[in-house]
MOPAC internal coordinates of N, CA, C and O (Angstrom, degrees):
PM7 1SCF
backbone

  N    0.0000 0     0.00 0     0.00 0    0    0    0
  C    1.4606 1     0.00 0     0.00 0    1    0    0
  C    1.5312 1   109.34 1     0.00 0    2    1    0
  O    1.2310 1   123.97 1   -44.82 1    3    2    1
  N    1.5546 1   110.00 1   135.18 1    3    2    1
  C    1.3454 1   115.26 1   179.00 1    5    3    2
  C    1.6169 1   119.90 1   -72.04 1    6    5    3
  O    1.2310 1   113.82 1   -36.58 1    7    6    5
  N    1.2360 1   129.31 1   143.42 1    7    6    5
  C    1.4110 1   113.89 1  -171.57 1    9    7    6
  C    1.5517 1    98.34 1  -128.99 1   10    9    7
  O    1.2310 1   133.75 1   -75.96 1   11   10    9
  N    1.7499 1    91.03 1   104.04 1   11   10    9
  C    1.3453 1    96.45 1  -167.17 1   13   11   10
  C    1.5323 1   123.15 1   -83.07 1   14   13   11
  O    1.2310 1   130.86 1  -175.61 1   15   14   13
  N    1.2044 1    96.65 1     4.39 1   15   14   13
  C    2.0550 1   117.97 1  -168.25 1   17   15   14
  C    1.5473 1    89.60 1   -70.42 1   18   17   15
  O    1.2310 1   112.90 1   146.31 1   19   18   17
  N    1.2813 1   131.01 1   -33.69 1   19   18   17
  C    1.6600 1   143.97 1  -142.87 1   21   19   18
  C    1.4724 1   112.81 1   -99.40 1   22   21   19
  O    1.2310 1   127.90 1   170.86 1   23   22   21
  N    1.8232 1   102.39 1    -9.14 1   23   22   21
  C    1.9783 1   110.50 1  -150.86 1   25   23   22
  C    1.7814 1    83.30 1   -91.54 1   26   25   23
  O    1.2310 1   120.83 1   -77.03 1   27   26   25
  N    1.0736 1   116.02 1   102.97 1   27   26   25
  C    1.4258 1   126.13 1   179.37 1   29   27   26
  C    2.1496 1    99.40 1   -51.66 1   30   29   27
  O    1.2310 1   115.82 1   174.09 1   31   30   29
  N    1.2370 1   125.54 1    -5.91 1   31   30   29
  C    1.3676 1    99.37 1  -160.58 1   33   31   30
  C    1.5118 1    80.06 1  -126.90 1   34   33   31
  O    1.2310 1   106.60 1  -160.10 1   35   34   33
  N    1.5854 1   142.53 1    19.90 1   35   34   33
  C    1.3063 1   144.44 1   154.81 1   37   35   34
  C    1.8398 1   123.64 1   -29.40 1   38   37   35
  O    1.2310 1   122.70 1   140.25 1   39   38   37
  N    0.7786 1   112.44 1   -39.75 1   39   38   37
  C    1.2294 1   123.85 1   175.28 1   41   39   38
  C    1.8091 1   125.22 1   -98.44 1   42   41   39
  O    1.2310 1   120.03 1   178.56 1   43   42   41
  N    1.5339 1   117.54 1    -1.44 1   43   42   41
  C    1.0931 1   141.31 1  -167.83 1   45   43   42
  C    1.3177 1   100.24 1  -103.97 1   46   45   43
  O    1.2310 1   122.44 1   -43.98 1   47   46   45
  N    2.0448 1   112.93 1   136.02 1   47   46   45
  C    1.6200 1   111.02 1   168.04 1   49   47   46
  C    0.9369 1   115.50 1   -95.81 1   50   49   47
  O    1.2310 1   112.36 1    -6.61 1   51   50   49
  N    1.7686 1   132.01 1   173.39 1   51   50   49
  C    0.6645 1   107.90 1   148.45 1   53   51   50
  C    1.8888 1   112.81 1  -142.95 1   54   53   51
  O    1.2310 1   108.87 1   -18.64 1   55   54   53
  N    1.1491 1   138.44 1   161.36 1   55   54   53
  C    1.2853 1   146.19 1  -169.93 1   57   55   54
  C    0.9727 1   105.98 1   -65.30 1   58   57   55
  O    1.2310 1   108.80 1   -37.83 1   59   58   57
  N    1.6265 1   138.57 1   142.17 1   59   58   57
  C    1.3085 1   136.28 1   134.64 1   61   59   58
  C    1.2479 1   121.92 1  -119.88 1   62   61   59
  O    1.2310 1   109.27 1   -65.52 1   63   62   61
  N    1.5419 1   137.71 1   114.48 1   63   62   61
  C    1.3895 1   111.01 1   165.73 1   65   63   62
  C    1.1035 1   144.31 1  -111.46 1   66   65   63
  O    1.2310 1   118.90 1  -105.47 1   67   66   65
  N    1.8170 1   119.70 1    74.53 1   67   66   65
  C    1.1007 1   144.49 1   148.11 1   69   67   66
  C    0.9494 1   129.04 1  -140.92 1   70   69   67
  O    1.2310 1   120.50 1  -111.15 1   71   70   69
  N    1.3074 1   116.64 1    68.85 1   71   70   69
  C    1.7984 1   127.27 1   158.36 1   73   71   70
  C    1.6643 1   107.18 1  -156.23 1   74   73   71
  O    1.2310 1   111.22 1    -5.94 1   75   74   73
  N    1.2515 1   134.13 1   174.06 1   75   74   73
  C    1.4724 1   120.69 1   162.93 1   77   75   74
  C    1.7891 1   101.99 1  -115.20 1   78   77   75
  O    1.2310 1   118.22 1  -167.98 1   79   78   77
  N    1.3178 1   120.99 1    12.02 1   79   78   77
  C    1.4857 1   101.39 1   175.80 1   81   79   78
  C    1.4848 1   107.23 1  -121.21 1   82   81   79
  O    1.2310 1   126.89 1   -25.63 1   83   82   81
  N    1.0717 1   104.35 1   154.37 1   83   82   81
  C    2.0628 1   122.16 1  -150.07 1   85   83   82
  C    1.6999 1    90.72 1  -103.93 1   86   85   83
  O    1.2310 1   115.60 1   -50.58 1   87   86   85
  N    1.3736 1   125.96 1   129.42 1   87   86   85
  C    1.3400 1   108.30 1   129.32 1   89   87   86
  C    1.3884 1   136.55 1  -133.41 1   90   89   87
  O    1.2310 1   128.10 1   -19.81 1   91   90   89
  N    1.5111 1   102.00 1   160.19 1   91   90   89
  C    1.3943 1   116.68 1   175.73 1   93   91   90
  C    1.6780 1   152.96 1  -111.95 1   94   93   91
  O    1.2310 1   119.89 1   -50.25 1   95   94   93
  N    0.8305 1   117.82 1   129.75 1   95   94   93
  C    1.2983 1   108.65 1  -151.55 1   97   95   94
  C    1.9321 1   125.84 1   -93.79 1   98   97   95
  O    1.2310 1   137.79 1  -168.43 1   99   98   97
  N    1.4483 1    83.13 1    11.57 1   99   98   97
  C    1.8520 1    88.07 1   160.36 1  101   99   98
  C    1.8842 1    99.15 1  -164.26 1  102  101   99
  O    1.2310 1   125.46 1   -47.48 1  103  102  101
  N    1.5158 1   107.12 1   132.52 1  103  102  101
  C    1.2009 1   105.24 1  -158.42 1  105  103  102
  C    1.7048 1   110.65 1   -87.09 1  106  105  103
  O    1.2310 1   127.74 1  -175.76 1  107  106  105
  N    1.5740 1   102.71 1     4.24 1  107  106  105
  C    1.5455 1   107.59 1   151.08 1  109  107  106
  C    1.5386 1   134.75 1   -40.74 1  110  109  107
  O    1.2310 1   133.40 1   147.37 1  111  110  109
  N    1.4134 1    91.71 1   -32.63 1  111  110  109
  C    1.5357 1   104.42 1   172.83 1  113  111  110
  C    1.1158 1   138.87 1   -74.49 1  114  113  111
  O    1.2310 1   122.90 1   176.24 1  115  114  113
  N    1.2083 1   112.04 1    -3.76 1  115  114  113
  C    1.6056 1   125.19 1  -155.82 1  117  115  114
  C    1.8440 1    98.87 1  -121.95 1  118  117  115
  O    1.2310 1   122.85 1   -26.63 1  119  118  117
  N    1.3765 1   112.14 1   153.37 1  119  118  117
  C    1.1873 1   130.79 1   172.18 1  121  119  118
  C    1.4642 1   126.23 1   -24.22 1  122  121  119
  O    1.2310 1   115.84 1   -95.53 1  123  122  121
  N    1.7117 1   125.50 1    84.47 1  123  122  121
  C    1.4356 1   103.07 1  -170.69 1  125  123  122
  C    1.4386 1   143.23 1   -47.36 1  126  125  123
  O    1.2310 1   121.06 1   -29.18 1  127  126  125
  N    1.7656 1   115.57 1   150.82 1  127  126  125
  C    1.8341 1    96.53 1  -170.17 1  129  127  126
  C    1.3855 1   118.40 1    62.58 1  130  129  127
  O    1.2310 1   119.46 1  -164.99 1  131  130  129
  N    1.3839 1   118.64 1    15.01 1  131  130  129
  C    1.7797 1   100.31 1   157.60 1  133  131  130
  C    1.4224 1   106.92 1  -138.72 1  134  133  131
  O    1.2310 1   120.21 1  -153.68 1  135  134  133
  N    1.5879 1   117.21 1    26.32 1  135  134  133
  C    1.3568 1   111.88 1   167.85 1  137  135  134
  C    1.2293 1   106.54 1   -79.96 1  138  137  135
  O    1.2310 1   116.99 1   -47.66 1  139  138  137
  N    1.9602 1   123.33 1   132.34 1  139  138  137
  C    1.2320 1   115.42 1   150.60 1  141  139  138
  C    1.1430 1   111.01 1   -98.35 1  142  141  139
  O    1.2310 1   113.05 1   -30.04 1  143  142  141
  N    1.0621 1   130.74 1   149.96 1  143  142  141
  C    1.7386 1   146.07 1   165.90 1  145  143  142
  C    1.3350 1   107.65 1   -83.63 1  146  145  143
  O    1.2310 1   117.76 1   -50.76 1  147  146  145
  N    1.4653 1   121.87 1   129.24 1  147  146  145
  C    1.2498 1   163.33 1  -126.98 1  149  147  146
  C    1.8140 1    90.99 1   -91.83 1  150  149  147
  O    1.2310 1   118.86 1   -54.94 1  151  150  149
  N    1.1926 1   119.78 1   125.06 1  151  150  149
  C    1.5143 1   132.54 1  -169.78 1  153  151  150
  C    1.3437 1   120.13 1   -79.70 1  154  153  151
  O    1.2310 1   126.30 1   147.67 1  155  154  153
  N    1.4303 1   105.50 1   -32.33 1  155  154  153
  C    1.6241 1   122.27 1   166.28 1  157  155  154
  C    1.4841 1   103.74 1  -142.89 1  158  157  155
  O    1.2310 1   130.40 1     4.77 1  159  158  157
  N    1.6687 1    97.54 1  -175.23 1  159  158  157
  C    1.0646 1   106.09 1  -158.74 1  161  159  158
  C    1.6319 1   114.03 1  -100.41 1  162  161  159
  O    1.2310 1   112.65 1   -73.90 1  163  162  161
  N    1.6774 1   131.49 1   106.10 1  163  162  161
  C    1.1878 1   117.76 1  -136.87 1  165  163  162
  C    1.7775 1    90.03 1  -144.07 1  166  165  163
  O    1.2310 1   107.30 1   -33.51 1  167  166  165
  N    1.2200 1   141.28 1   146.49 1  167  166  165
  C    1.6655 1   143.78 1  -149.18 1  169  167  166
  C    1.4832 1    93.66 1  -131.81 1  170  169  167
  O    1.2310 1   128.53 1   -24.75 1  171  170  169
  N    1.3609 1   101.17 1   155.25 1  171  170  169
  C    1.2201 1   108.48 1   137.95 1  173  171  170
  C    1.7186 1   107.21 1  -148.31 1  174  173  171
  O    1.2310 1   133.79 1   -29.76 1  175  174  173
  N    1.7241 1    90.94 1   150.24 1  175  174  173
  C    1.7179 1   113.56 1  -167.43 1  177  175  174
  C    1.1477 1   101.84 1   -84.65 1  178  177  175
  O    1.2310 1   120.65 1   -56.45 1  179  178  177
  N    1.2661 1   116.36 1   123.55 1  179  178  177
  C    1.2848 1   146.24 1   129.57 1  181  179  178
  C    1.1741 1   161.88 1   -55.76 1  182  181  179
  O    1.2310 1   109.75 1  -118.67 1  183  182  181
  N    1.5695 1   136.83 1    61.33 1  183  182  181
  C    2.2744 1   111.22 1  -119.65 1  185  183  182
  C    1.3228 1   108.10 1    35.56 1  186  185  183
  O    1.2310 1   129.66 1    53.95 1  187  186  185
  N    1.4302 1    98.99 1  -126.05 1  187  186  185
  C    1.2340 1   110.29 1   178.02 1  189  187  186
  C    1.2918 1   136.62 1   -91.10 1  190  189  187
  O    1.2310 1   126.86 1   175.10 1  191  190  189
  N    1.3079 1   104.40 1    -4.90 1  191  190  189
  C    1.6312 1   110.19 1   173.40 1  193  191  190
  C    1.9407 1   108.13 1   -88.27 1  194  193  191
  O    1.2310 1   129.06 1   -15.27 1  195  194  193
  N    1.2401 1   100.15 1   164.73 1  195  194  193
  C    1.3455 1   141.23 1   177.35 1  197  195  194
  C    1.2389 1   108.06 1  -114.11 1  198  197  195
  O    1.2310 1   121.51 1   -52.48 1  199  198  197
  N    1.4581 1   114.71 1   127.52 1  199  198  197
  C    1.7927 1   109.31 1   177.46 1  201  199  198
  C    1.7632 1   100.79 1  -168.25 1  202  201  199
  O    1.2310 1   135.52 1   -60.29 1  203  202  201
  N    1.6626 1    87.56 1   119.71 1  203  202  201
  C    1.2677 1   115.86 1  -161.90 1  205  203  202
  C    1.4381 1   112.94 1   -53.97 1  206  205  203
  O    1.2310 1   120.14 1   -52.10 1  207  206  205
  N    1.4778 1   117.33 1   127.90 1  207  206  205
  C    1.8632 1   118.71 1   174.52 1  209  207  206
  C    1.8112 1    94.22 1   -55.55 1  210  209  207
  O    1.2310 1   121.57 1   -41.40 1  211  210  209
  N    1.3114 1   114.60 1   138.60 1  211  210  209
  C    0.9833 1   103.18 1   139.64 1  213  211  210
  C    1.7535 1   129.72 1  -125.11 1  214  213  211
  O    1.2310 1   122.01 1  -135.28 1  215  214  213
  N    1.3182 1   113.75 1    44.72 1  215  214  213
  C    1.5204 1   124.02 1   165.50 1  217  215  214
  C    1.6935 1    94.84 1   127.89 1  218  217  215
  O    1.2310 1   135.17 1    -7.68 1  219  218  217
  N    1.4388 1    88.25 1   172.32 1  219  218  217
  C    1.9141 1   112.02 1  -159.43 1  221  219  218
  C    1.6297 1   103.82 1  -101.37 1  222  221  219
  O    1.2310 1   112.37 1    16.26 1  223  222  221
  N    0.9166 1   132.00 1  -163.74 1  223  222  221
  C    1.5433 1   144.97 1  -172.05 1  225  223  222
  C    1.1528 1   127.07 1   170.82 1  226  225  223
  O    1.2310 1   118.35 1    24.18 1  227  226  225
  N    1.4206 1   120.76 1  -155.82 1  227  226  225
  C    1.4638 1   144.94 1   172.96 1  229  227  226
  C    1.8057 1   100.33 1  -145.39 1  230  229  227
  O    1.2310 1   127.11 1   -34.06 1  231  230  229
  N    1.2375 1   103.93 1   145.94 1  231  230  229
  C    1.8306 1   104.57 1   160.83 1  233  231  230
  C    1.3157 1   110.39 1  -129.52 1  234  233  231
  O    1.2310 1   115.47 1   -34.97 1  235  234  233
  N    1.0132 1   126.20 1   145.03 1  235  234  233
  C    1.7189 1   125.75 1   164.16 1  237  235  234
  C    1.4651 1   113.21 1  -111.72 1  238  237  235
  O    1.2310 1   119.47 1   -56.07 1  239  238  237
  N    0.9495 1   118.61 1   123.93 1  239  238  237
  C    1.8406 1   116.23 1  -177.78 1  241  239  238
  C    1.8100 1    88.04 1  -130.68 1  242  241  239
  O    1.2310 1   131.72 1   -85.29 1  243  242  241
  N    1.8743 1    94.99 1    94.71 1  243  242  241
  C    1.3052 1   108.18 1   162.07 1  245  243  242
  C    1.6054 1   126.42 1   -46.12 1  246  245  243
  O    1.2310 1   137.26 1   -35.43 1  247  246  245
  N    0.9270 1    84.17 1   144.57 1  247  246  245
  C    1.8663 1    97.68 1   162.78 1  249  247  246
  C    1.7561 1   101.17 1    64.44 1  250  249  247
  O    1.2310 1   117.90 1  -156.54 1  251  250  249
  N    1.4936 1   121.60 1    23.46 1  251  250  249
  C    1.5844 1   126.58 1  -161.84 1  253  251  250
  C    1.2040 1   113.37 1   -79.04 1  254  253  251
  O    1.2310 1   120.62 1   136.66 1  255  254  253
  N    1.5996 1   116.43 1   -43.34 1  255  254  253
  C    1.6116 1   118.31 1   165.06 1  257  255  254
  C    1.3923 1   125.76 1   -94.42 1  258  257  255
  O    1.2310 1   131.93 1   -25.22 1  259  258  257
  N    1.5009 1    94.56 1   154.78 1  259  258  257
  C    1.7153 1    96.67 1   153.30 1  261  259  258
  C    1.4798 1   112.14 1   -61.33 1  262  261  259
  O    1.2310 1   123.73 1   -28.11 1  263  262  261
  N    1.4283 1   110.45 1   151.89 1  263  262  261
  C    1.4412 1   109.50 1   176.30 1  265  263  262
  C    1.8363 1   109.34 1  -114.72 1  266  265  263
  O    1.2310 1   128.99 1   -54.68 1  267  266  265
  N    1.2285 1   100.28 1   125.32 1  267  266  265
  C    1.2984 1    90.10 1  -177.89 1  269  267  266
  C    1.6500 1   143.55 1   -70.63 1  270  269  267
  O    1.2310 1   128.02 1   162.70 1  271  270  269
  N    1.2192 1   102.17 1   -17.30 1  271  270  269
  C    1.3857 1   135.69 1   159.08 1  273  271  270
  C    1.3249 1   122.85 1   -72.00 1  274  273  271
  O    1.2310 1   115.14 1   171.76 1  275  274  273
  N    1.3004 1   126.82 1    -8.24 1  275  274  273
  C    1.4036 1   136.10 1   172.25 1  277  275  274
  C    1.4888 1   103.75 1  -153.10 1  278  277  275
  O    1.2310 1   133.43 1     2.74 1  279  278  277
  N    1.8507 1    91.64 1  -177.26 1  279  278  277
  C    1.3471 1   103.62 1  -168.78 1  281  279  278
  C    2.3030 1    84.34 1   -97.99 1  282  281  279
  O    1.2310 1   123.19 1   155.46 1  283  282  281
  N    0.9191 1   111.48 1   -24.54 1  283  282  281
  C    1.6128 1   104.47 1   167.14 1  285  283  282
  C    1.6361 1   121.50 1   -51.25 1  286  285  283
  O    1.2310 1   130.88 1    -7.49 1  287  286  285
  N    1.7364 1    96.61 1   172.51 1  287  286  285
  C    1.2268 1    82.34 1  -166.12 1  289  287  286
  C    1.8553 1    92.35 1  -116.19 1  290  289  287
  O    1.2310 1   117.83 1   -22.42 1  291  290  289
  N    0.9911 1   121.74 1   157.58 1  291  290  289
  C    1.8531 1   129.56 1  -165.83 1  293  291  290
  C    1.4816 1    98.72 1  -101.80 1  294  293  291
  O    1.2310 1   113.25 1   -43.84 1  295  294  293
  N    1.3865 1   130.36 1   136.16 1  295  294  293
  C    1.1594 1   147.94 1   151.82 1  297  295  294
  C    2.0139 1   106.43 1   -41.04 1  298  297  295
  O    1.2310 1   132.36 1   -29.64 1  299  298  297
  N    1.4475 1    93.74 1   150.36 1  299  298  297
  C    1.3721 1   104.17 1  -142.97 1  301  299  298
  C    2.1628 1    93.80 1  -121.52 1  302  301  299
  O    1.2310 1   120.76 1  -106.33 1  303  302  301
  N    1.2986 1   116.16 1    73.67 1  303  302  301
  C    1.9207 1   119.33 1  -172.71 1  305  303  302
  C    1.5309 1   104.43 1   -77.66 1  306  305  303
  O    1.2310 1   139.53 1   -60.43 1  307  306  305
  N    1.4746 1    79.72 1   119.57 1  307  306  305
  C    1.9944 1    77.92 1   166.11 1  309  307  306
  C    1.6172 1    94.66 1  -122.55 1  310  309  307
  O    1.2310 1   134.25 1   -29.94 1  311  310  309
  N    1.6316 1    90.04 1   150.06 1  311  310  309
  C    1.6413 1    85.29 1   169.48 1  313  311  310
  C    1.4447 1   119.11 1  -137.82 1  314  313  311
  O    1.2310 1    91.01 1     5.58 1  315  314  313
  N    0.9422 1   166.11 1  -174.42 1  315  314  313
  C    1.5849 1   136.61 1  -153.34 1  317  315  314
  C    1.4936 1   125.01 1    60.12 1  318  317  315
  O    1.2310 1   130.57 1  -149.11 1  319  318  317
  N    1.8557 1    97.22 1    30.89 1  319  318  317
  C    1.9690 1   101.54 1  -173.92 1  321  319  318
  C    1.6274 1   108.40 1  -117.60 1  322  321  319
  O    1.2310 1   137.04 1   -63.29 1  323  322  321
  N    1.7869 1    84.59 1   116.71 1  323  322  321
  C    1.3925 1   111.45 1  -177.48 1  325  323  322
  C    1.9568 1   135.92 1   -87.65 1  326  325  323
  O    1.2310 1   112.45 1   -93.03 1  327  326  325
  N    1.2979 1   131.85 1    86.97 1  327  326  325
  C    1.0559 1   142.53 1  -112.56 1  329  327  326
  C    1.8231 1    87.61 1   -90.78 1  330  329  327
  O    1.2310 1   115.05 1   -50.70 1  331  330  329
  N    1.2637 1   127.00 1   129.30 1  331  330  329
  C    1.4091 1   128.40 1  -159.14 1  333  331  330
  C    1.4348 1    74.90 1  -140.76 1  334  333  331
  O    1.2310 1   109.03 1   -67.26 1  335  334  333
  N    1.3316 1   138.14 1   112.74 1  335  334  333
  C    2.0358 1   135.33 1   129.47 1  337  335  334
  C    1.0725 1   109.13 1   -49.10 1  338  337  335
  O    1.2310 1   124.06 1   -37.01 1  339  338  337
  N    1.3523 1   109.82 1   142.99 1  339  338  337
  C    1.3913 1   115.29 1   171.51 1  341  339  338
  C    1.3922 1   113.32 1    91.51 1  342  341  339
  O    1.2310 1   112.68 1   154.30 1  343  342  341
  N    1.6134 1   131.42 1   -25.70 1  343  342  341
  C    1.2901 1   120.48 1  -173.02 1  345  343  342
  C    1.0873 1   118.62 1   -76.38 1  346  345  343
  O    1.2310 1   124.20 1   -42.47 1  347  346  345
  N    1.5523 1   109.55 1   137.53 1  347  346  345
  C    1.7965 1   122.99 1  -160.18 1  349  347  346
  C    2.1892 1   101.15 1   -47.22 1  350  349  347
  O    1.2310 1   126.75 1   119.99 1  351  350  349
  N    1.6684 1   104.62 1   -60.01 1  351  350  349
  C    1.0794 1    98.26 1   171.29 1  353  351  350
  C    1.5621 1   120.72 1  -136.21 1  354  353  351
  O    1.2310 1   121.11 1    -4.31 1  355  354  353
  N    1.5962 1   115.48 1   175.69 1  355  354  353
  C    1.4623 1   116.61 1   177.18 1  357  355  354
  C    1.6150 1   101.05 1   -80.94 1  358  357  355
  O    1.2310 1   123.47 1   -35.48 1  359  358  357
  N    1.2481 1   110.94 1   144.52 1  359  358  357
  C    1.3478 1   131.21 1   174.71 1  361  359  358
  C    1.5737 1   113.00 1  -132.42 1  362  361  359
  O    1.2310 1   124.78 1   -60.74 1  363  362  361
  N    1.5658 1   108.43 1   119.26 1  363  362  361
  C    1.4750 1   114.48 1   168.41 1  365  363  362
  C    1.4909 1    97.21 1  -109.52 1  366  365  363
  O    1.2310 1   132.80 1   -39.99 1  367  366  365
  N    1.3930 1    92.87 1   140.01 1  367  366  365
  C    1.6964 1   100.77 1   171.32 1  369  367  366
  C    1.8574 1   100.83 1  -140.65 1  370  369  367
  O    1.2310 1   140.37 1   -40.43 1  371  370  369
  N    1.7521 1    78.08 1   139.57 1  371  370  369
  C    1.3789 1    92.68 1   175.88 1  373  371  370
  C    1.4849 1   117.04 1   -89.41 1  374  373  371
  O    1.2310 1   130.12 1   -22.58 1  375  374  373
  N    1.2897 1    98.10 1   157.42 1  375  374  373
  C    2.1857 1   109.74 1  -178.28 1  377  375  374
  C    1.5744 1    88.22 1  -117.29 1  378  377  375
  O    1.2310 1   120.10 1   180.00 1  379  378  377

């Protein structure tokens, strides 16, 4: 059994850009009141592991972009974020 309390980079994102769906690995993170929880029972592979969706979202990771219109920086919406426990890390990937 993996002991994910121990994965020093748990709380760390990271970028990808080729896919459009994000995941995350504690649904604390994500946009309050718009998590739905997952209707059946549906995986995604990992190596060799399997690790159960458990529901979709929104995330906001303030202050994430440059803004082009200012010298500030613009709040950063993903939407297509799929709530996995247990996964070592969060991954946003761009389309």
């Amino acid at each position: 059994m993996l002991d994910f309390a121990r994965y020093s980079l748990l709380a760390s994102t990271l970028l990808n850009n080729c896919k459009a769906i994000h995941l995350i690995n504690n649904k604390d993170l994500l946009k309050l009141g718009l998590f739905i929880k997952a209707s059946y029972n549906k995986y995604i592979k990992a190596g060799s592991l399997s690790l159960l969706i458990l529901g979709y979202s929104i995330k906001v990771i303030k202050r994430g972009l440059n803004s082009t219109s200012s010298l500030s920086l613009a709040n950063l919406l993903l939407n297509n974020v799929i709530v996995i426990k247990g996964f070592y890390i969060n991954i946003i990937l761009e389309a």
